[in-house]
NUVO-373670 format. One record per residue (C-alpha): x, y, z; residue in three letters; residue number from 1. Coordinates in pm, 1 decimal. Layout:
<nodes>
+----------+----------+----------+------+-----+
|       px |       py |       pz | code | pos |
+----------+----------+----------+------+-----+
|        X |        Y |        Z |  ALA | NUM |
...
+----------+----------+----------+------+-----+
</nodes>
This chain:
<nodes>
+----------+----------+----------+------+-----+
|       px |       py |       pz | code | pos |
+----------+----------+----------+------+-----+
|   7967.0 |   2791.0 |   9384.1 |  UNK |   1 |
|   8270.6 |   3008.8 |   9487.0 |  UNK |   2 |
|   8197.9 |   3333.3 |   9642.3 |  UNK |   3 |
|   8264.1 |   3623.8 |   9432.1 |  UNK |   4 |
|   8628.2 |   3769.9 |   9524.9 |  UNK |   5 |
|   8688.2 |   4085.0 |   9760.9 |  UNK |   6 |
|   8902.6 |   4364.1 |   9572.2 |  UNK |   7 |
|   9089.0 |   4523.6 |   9838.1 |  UNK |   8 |
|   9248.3 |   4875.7 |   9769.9 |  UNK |   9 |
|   9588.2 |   4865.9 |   9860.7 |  UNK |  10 |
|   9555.2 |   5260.0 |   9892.6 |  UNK |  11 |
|   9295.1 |   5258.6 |  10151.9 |  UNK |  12 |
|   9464.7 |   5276.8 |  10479.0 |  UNK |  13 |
|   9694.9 |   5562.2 |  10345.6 |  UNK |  14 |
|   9351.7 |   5732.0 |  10277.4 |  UNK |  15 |
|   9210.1 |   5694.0 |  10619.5 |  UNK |  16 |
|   9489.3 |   5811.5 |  10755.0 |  UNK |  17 |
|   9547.6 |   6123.6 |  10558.6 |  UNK |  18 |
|   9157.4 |   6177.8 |  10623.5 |  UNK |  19 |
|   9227.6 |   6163.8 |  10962.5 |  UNK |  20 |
|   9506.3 |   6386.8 |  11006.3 |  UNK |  21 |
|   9317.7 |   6659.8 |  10832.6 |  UNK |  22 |
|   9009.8 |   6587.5 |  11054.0 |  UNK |  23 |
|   9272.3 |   6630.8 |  11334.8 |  UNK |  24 |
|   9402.8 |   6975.1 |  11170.3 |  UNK |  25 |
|   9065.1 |   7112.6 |  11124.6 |  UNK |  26 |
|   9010.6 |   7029.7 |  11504.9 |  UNK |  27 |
|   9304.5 |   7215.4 |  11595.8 |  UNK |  28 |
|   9234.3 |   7510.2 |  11365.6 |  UNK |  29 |
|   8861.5 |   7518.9 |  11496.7 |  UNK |  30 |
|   8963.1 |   7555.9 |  11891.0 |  UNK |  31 |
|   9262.2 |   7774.2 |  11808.8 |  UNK |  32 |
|   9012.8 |   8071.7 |  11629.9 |  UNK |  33 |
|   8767.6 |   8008.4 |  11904.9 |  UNK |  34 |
|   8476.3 |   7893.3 |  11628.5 |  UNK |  35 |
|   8150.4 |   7932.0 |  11768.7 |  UNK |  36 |
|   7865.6 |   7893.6 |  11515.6 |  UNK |  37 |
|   7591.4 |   7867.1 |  11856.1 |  UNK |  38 |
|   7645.5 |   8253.1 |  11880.3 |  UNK |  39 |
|   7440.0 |   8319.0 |  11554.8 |  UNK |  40 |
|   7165.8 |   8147.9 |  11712.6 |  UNK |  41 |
|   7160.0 |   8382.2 |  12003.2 |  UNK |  42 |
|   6854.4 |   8581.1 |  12104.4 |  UNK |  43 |
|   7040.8 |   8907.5 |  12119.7 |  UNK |  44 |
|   7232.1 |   8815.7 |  11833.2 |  UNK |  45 |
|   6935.1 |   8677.8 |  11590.0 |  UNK |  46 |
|   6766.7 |   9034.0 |  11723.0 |  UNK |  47 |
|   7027.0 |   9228.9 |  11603.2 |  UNK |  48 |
|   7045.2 |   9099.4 |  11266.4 |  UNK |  49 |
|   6684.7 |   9109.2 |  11173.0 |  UNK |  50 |
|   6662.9 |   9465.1 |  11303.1 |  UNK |  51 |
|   7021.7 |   9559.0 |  11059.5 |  UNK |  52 |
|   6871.8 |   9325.4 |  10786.5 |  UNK |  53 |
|   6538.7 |   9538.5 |  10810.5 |  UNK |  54 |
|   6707.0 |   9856.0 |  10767.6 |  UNK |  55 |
|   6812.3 |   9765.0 |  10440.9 |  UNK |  56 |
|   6441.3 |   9781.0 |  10273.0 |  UNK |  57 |
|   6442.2 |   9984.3 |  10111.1 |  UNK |  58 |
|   6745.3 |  10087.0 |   9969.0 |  UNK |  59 |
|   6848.7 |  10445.3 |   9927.5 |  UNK |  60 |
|   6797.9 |  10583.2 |   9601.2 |  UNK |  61 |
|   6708.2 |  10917.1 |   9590.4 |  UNK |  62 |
|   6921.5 |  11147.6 |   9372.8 |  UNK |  63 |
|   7136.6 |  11336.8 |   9618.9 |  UNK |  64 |
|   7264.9 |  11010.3 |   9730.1 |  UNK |  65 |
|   7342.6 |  10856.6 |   9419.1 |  UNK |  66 |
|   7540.4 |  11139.8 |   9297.5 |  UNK |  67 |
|   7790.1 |  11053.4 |   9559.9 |  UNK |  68 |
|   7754.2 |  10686.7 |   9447.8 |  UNK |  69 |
|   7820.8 |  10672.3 |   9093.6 |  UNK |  70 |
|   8202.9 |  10878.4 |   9182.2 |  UNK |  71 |
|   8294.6 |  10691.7 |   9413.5 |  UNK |  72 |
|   8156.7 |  10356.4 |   9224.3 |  UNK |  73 |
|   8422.3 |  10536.9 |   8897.7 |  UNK |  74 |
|   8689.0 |  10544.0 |   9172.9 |  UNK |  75 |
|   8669.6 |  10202.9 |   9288.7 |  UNK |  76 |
|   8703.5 |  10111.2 |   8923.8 |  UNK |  77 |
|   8969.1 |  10331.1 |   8823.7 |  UNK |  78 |
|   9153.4 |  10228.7 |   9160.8 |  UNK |  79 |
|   9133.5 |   9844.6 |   9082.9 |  UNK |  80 |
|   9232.5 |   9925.6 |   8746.1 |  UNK |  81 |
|   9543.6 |  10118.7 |   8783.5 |  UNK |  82 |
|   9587.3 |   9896.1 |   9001.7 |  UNK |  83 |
|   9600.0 |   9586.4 |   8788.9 |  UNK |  84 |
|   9793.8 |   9809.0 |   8486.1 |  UNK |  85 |
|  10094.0 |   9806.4 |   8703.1 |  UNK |  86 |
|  10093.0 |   9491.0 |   8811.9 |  UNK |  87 |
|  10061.8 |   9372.4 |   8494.8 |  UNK |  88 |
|  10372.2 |   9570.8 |   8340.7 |  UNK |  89 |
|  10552.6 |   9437.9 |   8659.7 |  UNK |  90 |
|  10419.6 |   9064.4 |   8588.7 |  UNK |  91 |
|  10518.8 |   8986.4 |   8246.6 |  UNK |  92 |
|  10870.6 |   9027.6 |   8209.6 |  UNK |  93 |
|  10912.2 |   8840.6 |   8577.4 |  UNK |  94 |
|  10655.2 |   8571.8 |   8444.7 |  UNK |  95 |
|  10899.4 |   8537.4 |   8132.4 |  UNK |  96 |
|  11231.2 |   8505.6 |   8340.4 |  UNK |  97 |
|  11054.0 |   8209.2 |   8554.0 |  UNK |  98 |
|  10943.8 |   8017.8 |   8204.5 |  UNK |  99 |
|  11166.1 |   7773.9 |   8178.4 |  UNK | 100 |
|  11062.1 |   7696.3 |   7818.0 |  UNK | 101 |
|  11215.2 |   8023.1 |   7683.6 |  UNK | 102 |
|  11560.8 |   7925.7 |   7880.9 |  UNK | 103 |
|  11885.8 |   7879.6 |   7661.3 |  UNK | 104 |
|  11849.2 |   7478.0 |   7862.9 |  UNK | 105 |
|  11537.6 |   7422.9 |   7662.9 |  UNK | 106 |
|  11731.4 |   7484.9 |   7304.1 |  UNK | 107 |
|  12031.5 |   7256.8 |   7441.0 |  UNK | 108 |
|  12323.1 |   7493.2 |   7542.0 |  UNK | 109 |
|  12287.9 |   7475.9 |   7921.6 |  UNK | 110 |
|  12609.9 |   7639.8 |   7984.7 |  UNK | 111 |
|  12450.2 |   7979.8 |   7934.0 |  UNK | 112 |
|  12131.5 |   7947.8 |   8127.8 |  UNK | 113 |
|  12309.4 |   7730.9 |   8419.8 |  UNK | 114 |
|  12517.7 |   8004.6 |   8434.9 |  UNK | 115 |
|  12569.8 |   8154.6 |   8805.6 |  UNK | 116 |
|  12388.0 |   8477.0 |   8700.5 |  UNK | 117 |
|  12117.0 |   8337.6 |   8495.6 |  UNK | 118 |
|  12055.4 |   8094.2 |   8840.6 |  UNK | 119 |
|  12087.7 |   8395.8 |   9073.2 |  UNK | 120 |
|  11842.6 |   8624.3 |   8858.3 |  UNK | 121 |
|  11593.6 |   8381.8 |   8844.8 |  UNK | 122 |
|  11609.7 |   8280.2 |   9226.1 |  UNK | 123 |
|  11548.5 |   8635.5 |   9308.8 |  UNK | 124 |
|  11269.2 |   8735.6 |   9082.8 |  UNK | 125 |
|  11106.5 |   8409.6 |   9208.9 |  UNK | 126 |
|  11133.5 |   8505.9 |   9577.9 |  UNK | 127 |
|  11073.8 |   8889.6 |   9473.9 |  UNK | 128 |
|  10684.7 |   8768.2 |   9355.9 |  UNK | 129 |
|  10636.0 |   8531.5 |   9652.9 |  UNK | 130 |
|  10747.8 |   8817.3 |   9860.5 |  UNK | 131 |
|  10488.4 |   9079.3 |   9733.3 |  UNK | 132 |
|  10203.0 |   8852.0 |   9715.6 |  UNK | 133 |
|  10271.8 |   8719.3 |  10108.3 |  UNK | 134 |
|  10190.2 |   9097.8 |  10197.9 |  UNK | 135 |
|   9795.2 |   9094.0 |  10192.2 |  UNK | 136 |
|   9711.7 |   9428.5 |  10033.1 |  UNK | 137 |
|   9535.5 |   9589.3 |  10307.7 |  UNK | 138 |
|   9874.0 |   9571.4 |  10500.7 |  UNK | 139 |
|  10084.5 |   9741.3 |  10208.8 |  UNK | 140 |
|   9787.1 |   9992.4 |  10228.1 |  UNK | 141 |
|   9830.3 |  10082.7 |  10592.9 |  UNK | 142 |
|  10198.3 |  10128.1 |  10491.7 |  UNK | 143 |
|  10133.0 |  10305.4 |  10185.2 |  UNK | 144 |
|   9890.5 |  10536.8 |  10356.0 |  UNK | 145 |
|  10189.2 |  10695.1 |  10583.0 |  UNK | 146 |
|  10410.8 |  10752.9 |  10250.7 |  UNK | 147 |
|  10194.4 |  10901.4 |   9975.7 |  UNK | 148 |
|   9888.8 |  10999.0 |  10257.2 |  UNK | 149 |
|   9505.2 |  10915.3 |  10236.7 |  UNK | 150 |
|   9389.0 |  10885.1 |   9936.3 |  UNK | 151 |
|   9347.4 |  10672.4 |   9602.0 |  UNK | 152 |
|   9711.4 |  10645.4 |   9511.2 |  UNK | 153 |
|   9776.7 |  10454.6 |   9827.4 |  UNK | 154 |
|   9519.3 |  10182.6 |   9725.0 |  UNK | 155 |
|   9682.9 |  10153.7 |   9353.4 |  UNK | 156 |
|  10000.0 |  10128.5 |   9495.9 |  UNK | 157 |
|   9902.3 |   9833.6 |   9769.1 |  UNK | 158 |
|   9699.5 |   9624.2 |   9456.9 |  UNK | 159 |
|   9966.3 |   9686.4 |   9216.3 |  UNK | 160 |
|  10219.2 |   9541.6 |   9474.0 |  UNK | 161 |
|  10085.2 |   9215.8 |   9571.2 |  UNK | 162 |
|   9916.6 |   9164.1 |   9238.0 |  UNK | 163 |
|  10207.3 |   9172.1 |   9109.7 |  UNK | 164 |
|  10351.0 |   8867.5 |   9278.0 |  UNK | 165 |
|   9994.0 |   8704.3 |   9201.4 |  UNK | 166 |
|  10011.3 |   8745.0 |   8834.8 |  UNK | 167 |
|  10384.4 |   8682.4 |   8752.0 |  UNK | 168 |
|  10349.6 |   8296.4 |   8949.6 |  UNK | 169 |
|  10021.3 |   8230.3 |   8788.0 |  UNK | 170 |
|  10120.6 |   8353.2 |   8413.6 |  UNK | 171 |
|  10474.4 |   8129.2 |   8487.4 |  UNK | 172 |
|  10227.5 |   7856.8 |   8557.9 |  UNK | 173 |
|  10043.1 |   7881.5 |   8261.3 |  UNK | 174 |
|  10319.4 |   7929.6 |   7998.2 |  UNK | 175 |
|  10490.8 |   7621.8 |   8153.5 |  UNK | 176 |
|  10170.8 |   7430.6 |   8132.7 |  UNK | 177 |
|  10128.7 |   7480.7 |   7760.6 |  UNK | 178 |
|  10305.6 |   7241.4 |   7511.3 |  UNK | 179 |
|  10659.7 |   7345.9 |   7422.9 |  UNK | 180 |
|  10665.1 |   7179.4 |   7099.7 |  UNK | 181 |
|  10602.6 |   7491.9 |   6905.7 |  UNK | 182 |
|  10765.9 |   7749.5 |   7126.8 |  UNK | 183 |
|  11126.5 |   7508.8 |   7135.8 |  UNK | 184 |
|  11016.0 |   7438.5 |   6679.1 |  UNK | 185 |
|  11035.8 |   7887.6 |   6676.6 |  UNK | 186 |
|  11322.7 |   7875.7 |   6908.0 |  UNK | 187 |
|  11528.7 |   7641.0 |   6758.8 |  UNK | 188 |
|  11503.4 |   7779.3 |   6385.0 |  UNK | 189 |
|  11621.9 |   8122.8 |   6464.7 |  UNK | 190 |
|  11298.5 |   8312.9 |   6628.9 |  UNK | 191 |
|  11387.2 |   8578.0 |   6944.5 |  UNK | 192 |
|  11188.6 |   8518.0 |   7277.4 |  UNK | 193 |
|  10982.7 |   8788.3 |   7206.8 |  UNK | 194 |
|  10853.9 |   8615.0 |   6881.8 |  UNK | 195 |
|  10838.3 |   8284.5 |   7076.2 |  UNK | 196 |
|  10567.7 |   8410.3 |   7297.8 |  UNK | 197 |
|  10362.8 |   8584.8 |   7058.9 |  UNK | 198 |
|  10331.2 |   8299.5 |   6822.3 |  UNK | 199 |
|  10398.3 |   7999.3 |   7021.4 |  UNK | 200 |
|  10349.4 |   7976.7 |   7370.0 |  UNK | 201 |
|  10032.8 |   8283.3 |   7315.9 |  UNK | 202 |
|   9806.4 |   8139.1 |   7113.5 |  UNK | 203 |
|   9792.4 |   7854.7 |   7358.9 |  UNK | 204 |
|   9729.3 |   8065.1 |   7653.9 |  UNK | 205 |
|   9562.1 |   8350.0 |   7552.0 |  UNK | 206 |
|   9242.7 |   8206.6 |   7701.0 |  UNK | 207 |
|   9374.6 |   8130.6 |   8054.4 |  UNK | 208 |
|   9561.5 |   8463.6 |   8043.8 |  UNK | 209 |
|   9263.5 |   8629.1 |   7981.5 |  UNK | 210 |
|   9048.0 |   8475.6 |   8235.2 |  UNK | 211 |
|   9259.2 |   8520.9 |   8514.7 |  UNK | 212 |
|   9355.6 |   8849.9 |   8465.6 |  UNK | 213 |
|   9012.3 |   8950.9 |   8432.0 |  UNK | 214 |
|   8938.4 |   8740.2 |   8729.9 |  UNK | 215 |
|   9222.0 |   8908.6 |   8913.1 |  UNK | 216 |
|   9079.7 |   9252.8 |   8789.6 |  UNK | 217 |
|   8748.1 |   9174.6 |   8933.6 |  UNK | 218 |
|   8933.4 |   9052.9 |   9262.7 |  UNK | 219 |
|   9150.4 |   9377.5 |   9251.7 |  UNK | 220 |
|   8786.3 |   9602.3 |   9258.1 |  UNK | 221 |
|   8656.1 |   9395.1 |   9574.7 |  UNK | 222 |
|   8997.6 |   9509.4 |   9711.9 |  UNK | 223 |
|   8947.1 |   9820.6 |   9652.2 |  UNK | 224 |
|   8615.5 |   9820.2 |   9855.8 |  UNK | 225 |
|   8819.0 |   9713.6 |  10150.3 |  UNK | 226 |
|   9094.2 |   9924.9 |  10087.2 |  UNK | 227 |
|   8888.2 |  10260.2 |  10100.8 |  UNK | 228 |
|   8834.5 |  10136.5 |  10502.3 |  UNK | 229 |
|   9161.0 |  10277.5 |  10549.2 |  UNK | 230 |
|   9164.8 |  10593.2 |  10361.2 |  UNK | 231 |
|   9203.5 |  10466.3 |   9962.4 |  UNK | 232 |
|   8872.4 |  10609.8 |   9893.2 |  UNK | 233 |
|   8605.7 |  10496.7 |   9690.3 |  UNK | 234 |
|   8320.9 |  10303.6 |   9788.4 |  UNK | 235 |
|   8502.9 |  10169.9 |  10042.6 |  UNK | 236 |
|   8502.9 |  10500.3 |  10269.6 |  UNK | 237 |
|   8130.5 |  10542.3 |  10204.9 |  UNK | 238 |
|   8053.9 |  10213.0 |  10300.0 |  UNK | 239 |
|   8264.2 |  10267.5 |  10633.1 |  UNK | 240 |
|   8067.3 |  10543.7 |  10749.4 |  UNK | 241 |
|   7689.1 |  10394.9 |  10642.6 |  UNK | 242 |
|   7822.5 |  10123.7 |  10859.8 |  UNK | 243 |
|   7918.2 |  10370.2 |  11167.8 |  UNK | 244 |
|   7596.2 |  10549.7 |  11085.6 |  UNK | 245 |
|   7401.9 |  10209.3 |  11119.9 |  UNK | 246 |
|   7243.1 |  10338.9 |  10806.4 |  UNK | 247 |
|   7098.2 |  10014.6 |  10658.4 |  UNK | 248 |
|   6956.1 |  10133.7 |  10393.1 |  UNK | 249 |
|   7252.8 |  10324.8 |  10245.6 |  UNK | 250 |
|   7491.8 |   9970.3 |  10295.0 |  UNK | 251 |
|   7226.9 |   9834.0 |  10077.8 |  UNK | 252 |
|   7254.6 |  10071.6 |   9768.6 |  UNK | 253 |
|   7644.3 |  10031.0 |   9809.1 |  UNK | 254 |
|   7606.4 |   9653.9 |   9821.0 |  UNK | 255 |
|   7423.3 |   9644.6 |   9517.7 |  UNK | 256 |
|   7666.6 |   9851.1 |   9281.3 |  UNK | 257 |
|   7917.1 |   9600.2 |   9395.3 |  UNK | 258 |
|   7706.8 |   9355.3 |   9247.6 |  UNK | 259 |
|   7689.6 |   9550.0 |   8932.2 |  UNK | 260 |
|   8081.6 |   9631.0 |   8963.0 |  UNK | 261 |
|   8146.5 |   9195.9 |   8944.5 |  UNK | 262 |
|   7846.4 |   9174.5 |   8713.9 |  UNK | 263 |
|   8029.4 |   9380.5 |   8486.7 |  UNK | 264 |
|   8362.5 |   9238.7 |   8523.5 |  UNK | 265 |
|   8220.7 |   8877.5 |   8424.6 |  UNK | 266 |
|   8092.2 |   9037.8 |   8144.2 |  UNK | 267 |
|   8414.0 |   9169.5 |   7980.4 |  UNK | 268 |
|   8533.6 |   8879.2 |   8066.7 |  UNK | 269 |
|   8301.7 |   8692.5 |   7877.4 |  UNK | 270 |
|   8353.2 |   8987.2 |   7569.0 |  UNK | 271 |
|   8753.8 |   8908.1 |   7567.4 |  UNK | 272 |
|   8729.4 |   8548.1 |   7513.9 |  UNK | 273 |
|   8465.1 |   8574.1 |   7265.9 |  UNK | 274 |
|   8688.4 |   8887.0 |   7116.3 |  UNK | 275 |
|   9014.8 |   8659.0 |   7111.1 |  UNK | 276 |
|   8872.9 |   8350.9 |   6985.9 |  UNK | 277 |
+----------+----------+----------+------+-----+
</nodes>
């Protein structure tokens, strides 16, 4: 009776090794931030934490408190929102210059989008969004703080920048990822770009779009949390000084409207899918 043959992946060793240079990479990345997980399990350490962690119970609620919550909670949302608005005006028409679809290429007269300006404008709005986003918002705050001074404007400003950047590559994304029949069918018999979008490459999308500006919008109020560290305002700035104050059970109460904040945020994202299905 032959023995049953052996399939061998031909793949395999290319696997092993490319397992093995990331193992290697994670190594080096490990020693180089000086990771030290034993430290949680410190006396001093584990001390620490359960007396913080203790502080929390309960949280503050009483009503003087709250009604310097529920502003600042408003603030957070219309910083993250304003935010998001002008990133959003700033995203679309730089998300439609990088969609190759809507090119003069797609609908066969290369001559005009090969051109050396239609080449040179799209080069630079691509390296103008990977530009913004590479600045973390936090650092455009810092900057932003010295121009327009503390406050909330400085927080829109520093989401608006590098969301920007975010939301223009990932919209490009999506439009190129949807099928170009229709878009190229609109194009083709006479239809402007505008048009194009709106009733071809849009009612593909809308879903995606949707989602991950939503998502983004949700991202762009945790931001603003961080952002009010540095003098954007908000919940941020009260959550700095609970934190100074060691005030456990004020960082609770804070903590738990940001809960509420993302809670809501799934929720209307949940609303605008239903809404534009």
């Amino acid at each position: 009776m032959n023995a049953p043959a052996r399939h061998h992946d031909p793949a395999l060793p290319g696997r092993l090794c490319s397992a093995l240079i990331g193992l290697a990479v994670l190594a080096w990345a490990l020693h180089l931030t000086e990771f030290a997980p034993g430290v949680l399990f410190e006396a001093a350490a584990q001390r620490e934490t359960l007396r913080f962690l203790a502080s929390f119970v309960p949280p503050r609620l009483d009503g003087g408190f709250l009604r310097d919550v529920l502003p600042a909670a408003w603030r957070t949302l219309a910083i993250a929102t304003c935010g998001v608005t002008l990133a959003w005006l700033a995203a679309v028409p730089a998300a439609l210059l990088l969609t190759r679809v809507l090119s003069f290429s797609a609908l066969g007269r290369p001559g005009r989008d090969s051109s050396v300006f239609a080449r040179a404008l799209r080069t630079l709005v691509r390296w103008l969004m990977v530009f913004l986003r590479s600045v973390p918002e936090l650092v455009w705050a810092l900057l932003l703080v010295r121009v327009v001074g503390l406050g909330a404007a400085a927080g829109v400003f520093a989401i608006a920048i590098t969301y920007a950047g975010m939301l223009a590559k990932v919209y490009a994304e999506i439009l190129e990822s949807a099928p170009a029949a229709p878009t190229l069918a609109l194009l083709h018999h006479g239809a402007g770009r505008v048009q194009a979008v709106l009733f071809g490459l849009l009612p593909q999308c809308a879903d995606e779009l949707i989602s991950y500006t939503v998502y983004r919008w949700e991202c762009a109020v945790r931001s603003s949390v961080v952002l009010g560290m540095v003098g954007a305002g908000g919940l941020g700035q009260m959550l700095e000084g609970s934190m100074k104050m060691f005030a456990g059970d004020e960082v609770a109460t804070l903590l738990l409207v940001f809960v509420l904040l993302v809670a809501l945020a799934d929720l209307l994202s949940a609303w605008l899918r239903r809404a534009w299905a």
